[in-house]
MDTraj code that builds the backbone (N, CA, C; nanometers):
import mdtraj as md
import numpy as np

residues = "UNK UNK UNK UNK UNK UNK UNK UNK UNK UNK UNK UNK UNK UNK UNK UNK UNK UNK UNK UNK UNK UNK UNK UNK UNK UNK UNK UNK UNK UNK UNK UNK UNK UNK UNK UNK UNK UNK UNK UNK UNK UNK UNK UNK UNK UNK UNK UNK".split()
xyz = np.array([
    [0.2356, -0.6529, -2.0909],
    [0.1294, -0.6995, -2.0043],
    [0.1736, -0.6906, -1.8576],
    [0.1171, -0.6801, -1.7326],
    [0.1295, -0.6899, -1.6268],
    [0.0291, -0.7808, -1.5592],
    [0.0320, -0.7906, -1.3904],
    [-0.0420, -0.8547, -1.3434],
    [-0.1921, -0.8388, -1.3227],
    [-0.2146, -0.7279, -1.3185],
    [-0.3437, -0.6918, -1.3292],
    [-0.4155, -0.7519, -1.4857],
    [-0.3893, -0.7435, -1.5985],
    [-0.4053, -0.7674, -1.7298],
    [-0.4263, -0.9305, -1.6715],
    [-0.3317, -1.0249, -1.6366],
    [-0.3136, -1.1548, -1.5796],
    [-0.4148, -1.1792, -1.5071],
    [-0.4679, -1.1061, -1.4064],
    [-0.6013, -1.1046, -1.3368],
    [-0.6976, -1.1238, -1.4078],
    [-0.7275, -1.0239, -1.4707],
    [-0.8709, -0.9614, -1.5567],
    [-0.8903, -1.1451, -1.6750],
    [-0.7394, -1.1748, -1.7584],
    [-0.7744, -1.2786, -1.7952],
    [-0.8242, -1.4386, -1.7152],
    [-0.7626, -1.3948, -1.6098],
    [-0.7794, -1.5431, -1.5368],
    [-0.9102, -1.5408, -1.4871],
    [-1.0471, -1.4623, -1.5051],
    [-1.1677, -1.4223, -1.4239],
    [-1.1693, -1.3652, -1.3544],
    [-1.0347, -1.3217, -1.2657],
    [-1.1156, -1.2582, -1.1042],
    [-1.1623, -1.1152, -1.1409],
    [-1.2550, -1.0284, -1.0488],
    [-1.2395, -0.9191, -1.0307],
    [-1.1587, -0.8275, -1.0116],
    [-1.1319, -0.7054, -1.0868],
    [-1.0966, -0.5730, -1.0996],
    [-1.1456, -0.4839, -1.0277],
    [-1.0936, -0.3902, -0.9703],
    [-1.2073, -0.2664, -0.9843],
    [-1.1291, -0.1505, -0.8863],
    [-1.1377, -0.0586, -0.9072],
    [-1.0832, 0.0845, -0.8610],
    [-1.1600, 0.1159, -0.7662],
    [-1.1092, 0.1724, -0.6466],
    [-1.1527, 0.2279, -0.5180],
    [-1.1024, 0.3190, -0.5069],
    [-1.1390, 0.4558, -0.4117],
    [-1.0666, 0.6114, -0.4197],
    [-1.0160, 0.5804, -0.2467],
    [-0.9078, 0.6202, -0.2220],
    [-0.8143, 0.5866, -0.0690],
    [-0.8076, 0.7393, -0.0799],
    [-0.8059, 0.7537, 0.1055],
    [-0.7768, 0.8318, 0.1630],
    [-0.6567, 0.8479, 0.2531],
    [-0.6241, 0.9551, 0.3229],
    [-0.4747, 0.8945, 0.4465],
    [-0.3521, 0.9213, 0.3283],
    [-0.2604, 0.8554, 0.4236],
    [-0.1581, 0.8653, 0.3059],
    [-0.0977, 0.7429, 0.2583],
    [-0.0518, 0.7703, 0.1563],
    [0.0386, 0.6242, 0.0739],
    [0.1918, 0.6194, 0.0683],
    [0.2159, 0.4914, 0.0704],
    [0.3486, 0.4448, 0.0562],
    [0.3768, 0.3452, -0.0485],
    [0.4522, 0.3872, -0.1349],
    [0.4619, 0.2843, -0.2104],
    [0.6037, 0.1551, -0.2000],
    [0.5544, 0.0853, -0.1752],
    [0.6618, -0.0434, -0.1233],
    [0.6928, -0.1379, -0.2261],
    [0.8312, -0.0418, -0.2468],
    [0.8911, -0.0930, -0.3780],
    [1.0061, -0.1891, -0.2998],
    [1.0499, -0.1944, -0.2257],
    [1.1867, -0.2197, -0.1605],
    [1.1788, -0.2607, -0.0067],
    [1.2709, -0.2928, 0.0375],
    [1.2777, -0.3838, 0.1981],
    [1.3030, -0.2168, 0.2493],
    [1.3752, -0.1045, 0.2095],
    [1.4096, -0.0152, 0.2245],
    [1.2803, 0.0690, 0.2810],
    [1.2481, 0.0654, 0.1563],
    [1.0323, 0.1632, 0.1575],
    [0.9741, 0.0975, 0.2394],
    [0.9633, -0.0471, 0.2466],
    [0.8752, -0.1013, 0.3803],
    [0.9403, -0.0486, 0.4812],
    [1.0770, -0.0685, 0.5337],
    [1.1284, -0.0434, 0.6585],
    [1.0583, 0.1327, 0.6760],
    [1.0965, 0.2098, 0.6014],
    [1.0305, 0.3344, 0.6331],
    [0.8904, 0.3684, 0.6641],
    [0.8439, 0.2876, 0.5994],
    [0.6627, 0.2937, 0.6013],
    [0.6447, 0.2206, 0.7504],
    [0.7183, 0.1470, 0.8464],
    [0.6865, 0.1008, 0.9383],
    [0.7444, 0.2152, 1.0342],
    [0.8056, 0.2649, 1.0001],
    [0.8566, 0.3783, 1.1178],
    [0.7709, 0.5084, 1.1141],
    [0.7347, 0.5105, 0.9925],
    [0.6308, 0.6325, 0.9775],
    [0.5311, 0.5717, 1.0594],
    [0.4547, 0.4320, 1.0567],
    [0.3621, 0.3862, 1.1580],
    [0.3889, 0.3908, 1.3146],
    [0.5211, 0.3537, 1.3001],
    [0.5002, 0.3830, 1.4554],
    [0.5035, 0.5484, 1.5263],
    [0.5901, 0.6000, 1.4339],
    [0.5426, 0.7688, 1.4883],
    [0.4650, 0.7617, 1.5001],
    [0.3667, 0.7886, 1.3738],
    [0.2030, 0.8353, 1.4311],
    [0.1299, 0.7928, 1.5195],
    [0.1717, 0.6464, 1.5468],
    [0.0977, 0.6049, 1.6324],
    [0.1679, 0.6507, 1.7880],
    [0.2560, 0.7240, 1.7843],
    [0.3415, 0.7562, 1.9289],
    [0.2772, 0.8810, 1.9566],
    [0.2771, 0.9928, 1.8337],
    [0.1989, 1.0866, 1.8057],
    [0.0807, 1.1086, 1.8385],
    [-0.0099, 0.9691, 1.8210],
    [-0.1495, 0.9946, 1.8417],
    [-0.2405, 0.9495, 2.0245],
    [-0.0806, 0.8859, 2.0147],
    [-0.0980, 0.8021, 2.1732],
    [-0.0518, 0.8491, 2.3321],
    [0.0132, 0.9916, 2.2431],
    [0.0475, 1.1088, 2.3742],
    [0.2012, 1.0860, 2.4046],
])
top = md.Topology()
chain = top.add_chain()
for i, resn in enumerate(residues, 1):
    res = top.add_residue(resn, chain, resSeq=i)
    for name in ("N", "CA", "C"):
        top.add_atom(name, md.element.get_by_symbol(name[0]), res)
traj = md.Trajectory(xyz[None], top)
């Protein structure tokens, strides 16, 4: 079982949405730290 399964029993809502852009998956203090540096490039990138 996982948390979602834990959800669905406890009442709340479920439900699948389609994302665009890109993803990071933040498994680790490691993957966050990267996913914040990828943010700030782009945003250095997009800001000239």
């Amino acid at each position: 079982m996982n948390f979602i399964d834990d959800l669905i029993r406890e009442g709340h809502s479920v439900a699948a949405f389609e994302l665009s852009g890109h993803y990071v998956n933040l498994n680790d203090v490691a993957s966050l730290e990267a996913a914040q540096d990828a943010a700030i490039r782009r945003r250095l990138e997009n800001d000239g």
